[in-house]
C-alpha positions in Angstrom: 0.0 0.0 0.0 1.3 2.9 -1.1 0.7 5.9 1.4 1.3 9.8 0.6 1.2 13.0 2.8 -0.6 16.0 1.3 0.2 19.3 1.9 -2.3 22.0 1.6 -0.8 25.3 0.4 -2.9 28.2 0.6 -2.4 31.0 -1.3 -2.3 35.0 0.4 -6.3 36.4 -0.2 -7.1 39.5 -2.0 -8.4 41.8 1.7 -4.7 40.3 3.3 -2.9 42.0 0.8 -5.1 45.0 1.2 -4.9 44.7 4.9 -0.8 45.0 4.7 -0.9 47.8 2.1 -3.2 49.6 4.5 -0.9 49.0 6.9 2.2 50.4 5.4 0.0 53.2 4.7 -0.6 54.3 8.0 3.4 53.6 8.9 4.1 56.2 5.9 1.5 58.8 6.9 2.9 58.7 10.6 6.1 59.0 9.6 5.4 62.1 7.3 3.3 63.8 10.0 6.0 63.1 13.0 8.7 64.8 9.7 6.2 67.6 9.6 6.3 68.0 13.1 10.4 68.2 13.8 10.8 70.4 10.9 7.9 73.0 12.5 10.0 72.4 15.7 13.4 72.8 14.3 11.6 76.1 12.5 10.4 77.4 15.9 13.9 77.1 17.3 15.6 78.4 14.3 13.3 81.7 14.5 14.1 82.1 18.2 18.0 82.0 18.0 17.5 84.1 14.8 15.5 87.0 16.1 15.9 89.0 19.5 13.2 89.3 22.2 15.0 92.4 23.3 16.6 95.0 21.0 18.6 97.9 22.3 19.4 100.7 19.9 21.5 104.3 20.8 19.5 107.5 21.0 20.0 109.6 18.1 20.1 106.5 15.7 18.4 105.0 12.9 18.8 101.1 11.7 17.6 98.4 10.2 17.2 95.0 10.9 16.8 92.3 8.3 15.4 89.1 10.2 15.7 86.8 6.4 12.6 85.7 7.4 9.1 85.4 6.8 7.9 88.2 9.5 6.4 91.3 9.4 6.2 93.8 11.9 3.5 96.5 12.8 4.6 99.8 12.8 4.4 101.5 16.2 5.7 105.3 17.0 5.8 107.3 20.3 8.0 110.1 21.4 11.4 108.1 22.0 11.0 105.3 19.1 9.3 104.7 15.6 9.1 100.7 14.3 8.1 100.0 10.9 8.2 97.7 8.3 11.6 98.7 5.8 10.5 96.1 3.2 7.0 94.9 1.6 8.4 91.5 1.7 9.0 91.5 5.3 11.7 90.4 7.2 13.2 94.1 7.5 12.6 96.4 10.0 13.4 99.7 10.2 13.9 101.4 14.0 14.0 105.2 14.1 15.3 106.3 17.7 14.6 109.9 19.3 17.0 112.2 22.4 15.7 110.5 24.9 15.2 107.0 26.4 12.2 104.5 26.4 11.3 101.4 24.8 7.9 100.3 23.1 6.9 96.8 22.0 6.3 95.9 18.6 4.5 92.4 16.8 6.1 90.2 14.3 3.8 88.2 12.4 4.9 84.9 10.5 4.1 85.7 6.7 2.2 89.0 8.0 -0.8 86.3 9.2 0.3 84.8 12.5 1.7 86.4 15.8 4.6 85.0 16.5 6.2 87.4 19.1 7.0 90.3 20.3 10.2 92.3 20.4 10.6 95.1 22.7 12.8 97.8 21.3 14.5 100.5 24.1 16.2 102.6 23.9 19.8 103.6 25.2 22.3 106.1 26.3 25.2 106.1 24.1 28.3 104.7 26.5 32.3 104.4 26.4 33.2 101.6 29.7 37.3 101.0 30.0 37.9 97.2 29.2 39.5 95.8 32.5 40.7 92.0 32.3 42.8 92.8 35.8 42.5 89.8 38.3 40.5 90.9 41.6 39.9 88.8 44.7 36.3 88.3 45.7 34.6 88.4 49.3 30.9 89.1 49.9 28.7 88.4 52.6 25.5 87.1 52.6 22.0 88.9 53.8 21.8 86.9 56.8 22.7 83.3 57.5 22.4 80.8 54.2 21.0 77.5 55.0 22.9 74.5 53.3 20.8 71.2 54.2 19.3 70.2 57.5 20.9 67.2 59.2 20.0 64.7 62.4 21.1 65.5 66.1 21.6 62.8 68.9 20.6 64.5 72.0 20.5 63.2 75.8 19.6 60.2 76.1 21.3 58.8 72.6 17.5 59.6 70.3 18.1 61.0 67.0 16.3 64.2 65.9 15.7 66.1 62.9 14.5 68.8 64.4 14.8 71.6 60.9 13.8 68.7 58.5 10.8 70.0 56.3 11.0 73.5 58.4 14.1 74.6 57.2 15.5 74.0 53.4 18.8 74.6 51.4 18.8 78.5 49.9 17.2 80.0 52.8 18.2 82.5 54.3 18.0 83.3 58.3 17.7 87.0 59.2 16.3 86.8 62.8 16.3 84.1 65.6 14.2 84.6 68.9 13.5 88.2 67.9 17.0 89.3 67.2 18.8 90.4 64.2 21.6 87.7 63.0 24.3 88.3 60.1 26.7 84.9 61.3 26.9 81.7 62.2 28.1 83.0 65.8 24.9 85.1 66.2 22.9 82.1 65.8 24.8 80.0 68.0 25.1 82.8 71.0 21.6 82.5 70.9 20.5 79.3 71.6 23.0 78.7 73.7 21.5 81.3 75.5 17.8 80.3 75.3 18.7 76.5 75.9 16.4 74.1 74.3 12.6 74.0 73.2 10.9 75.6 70.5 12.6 79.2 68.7 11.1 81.1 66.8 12.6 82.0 63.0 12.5 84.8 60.4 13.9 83.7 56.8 13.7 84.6 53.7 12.8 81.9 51.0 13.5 83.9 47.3 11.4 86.7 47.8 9.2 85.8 50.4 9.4 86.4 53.8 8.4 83.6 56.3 8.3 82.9 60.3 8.9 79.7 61.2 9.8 77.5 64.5 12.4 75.1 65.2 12.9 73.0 68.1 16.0 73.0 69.4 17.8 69.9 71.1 20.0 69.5 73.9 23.2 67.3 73.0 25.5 65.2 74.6 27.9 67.5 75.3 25.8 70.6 76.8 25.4 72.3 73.4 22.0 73.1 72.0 21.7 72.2 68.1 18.7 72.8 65.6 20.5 70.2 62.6 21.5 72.8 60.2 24.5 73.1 57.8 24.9 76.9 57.5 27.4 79.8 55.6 27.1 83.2 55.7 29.9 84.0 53.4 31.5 83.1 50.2 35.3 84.3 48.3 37.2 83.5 45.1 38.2 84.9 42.7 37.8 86.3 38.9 38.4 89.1 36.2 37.2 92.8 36.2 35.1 93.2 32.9 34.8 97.3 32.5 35.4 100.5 34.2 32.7 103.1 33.5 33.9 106.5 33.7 32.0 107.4 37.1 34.3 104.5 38.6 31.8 101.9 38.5 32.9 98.5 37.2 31.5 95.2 36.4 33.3 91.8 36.9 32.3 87.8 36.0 29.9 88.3 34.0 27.8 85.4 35.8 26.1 85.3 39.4 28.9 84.5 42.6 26.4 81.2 43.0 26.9 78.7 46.7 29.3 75.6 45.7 27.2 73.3 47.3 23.1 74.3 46.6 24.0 76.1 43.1 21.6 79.2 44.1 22.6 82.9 43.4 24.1 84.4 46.8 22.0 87.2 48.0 24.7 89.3 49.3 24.4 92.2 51.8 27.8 93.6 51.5 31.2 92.4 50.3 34.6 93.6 49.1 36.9 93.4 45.6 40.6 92.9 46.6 44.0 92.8 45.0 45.2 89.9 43.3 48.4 88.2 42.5 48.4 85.5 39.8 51.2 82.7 40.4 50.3 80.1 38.8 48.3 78.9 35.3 47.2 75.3 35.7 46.2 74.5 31.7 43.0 73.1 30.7 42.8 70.0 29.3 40.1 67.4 28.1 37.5 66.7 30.3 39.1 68.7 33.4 39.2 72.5 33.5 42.1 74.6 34.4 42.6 77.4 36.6 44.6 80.5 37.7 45.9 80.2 40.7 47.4 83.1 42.9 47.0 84.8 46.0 44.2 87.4 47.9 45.1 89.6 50.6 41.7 90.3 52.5 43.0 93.8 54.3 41.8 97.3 54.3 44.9 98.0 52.3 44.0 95.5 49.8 40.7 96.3 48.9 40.2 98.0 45.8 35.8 98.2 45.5 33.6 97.5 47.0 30.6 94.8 45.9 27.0 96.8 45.6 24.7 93.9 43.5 25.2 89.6 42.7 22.9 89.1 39.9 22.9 86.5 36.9 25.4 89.0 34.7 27.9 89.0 37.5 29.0 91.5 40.5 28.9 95.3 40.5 30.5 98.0 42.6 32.0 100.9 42.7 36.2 101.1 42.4 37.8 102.7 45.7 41.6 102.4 45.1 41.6 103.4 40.7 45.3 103.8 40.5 45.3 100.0 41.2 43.1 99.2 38.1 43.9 101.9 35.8 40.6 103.8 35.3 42.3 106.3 33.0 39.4 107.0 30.3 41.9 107.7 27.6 41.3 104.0 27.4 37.6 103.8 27.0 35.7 102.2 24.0 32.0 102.3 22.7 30.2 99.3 24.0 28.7 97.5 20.9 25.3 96.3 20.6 24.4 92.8 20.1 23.2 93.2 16.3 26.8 95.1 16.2 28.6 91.8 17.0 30.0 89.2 13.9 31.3 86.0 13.5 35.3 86.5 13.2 38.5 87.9 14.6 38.2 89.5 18.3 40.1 89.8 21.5 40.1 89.3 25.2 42.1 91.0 27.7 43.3 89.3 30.7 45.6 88.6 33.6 47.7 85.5 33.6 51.2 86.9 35.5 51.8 90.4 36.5 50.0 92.7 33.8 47.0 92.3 31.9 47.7 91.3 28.2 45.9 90.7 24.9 44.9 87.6 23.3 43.3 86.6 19.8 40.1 84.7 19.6 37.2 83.7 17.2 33.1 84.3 17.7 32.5 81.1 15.9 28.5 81.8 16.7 25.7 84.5 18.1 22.7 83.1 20.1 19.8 85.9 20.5 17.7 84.6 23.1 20.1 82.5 25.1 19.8 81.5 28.8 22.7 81.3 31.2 24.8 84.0 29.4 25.7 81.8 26.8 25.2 84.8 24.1 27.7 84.2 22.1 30.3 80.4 21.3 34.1 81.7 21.4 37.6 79.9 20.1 40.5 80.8 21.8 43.4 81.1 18.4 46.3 83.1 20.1 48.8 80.3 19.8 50.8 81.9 23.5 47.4 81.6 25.2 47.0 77.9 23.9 50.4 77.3 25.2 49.6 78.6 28.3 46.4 77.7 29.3 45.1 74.9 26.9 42.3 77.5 26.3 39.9 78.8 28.9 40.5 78.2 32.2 38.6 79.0 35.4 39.4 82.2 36.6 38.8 84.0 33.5 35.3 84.2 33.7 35.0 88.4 33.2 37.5 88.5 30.9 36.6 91.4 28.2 35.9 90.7 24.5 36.7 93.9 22.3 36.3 93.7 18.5 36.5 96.5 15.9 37.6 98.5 18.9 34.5 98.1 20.9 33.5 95.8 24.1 30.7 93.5 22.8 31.3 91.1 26.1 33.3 89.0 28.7 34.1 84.8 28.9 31.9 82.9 31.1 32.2 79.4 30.3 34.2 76.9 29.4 33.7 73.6 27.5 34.6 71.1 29.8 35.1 69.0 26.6 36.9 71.4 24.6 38.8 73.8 26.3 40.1 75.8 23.7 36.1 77.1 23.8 33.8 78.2 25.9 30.4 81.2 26.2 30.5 84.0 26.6 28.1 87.1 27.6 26.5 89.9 25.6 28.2 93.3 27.3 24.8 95.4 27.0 23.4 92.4 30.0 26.3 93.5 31.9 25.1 97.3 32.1 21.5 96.6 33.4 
């Protein structure tokens, strides 16, 4: 008997084949619609590095400013500032500015249909600052007592406590303890050794608002009375002097003096600008930052300004000792604008032995709207600063940038990755 196996094959039907062509379909039509979606992303993003929220221009002036885009802008006029459209096309903008200062707000409009923002438009005095790039020591103290972290305490009897946890947190700031004024660590502490444990009664300030809280203090050990706080109430380093106005005001970092450990701006009540020796260049290199090293005389006869303001562009203050900083204003340059600014050749000034010295760079880019005064991506090209300090190094942070005999900014960053570059900051945030 002969036996045989039979295998059925079954062909694909016609709604299968359907059913996969639909199917591809909808793969296609997502992935054109998620295309169509970066590339209106990437276009938002584009349009925000390429056109300024802010634009300052000189009183007295006229310019134009062609966006290369597809925006129009209403025309708006007042006493201090005319805006109007320079071009039927769009894209070009044409800013008339009048003796005195102001600022109005004007609306761009993607292919004259669609808001897309507005610019505000001010403006400014006309100004010649002295570029600085002299080393200065840097000690400020804080408005009251900053608060670190909170911490545990073992008191009598060997229980642990945490008496400031979810009362107190890092970046506050404490002004007042049992109804008296404090400005140190020591204040604090006279205090409850004073008042012994139990509950205290707090004033801090928390960003802007002010807040009364109570802590309950503990008894250690040892006799001493704790409330588990890590506390600072000052901070010093050290950086480069960006400008010298000619009223003998000056400018210096051109970032925030920020706490090492919580990262947050330092709200400073006082503080001083001192002398500084440079001994030392320890060279960038890949992946770990150099610095200048030197040293900082804190004395009367030391100090050279004093520190007024610690904001995000830096320090401010006024120069007591200008024979130590050279404020002559035979020196003095126009402070450019940020539309004055180019891609190319500039220069930085700044101290890396005993005098101040000049050194050749590259703006390889401009960003309008950046955060964290990254305004602008510079190259350090001078081949004796490469040699000297594999590029940026910490310490320079202030440093001036002068091109086509103007101050457009100061270094603030480096790339941790690439030395030989870093950010830096638009000068015209440095003068708010």
């Amino acid at each position: 008997m002969c036996m045989c196996t039979f295998i059925k094959i079954n062909a694909f039907p016609g709604d299968m084949i359907m059913q996969r062509k639909k199917y591809y379909q909808f793969i296609l039509i997502g992935l054109l619609l998620l295309d169509i979606v970066v590339s209106i992303l990437y276009y938002v993003w584009y349009l925000d590095r390429k056109i300024p929220a802010n634009i300052n221009i000189i009183e007295n002036t006229e310019e134009s400013f062609d966006f290369s885009l597809p925006v129009q802008c209403n025309d708006v006029a007042s006493d201090t500032i005319k805006v109007f459209n320079n071009s039927q096309h769009g894209g070009k903008v044409k800013v008339v500015a009048g003796e005195s200062t102001g600022s109005c707000k004007a609306e761009l409009k993607l292919f004259g249909i669609f808001h897309y923002r507005n610019i505000k438009f001010n403006v400014v005095k006309k100004q010649k600052l002295i570029p600085s790039g002299r080393a200065a020591g840097i000690y400020v103290n804080a408005k009251g007592v900053m608060v670190l972290g909170t911490s545990s305490v073992v008191g009598k009897g060997g229980n642990s406590y945490s008496p400031s946890k979810n009362i107190l947190q890092a970046g506050d700031y404490i002004y007042n303890v049992a109804g008296e004024e404090v400005s140190s660590i020591d204040d604090i502490e006279k205090i409850l050794q004073t008042l012994g444990s139990g509950n205290i009664k707090m004033k801090i300030r928390r960003g802007k608002e002010k807040i009364d809280v109570k802590v309950k203090a503990i008894e250690t050990e040892d006799g001493k009375v704790k409330i588990g706080t890590w506390l600072r109430e000052d901070t010093e380093g050290r950086g480069t002097i960006t400008y010298i106005s000619p009223d003998n005001t000056y400018a210096a970092l051109g970032h925030g003096i920020a706490d090492a450990d919580t990262g947050l701006l330092v709200d400073i009540s006082a503080g001083g600008l001192y002398e500084a020796a440079v001994n030392k260049v320890i060279p960038s290199k890949r992946g770990v930052p150099g610095q200048i090293s030197g040293s900082v005389e804190l004395s009367d006869r030391c100090r050279i300004g004093s520190i007024i303001s610690n904001n995000d562009s830096g320090i401010k203050g006024e120069i007591l000792k200008s024979e130590a900083v050279n404020c002559d204003n035979k020196y003095a340059v126009p402070v450019a604008l940020k539309q004055d600014i180019k891609k190319g050749k500039a220069y930085i000034l700044c101290q890396l032995d005993d005098d101040v010295k000049k050194y050749e760079i590259e703006i390889c880019n401009i960003i309008q709207n950046a955060k964290e005064n990254k305004d602008m991506v510079i190259k350090v090209t001078d081949k004796k600063l490469l040699k000297k300090t594999g590029g940026i190094v910490q310490g320079m942070s202030g440093s001036p940038i002068v091109q086509d005999g103007r101050i457009v900014g100061a270094v603030t960053h480096v790339f941790v990755d690439e030395p030989t570059k870093g950010y830096a900051i638009f000068i015209e945030k440095m003068l708010k």
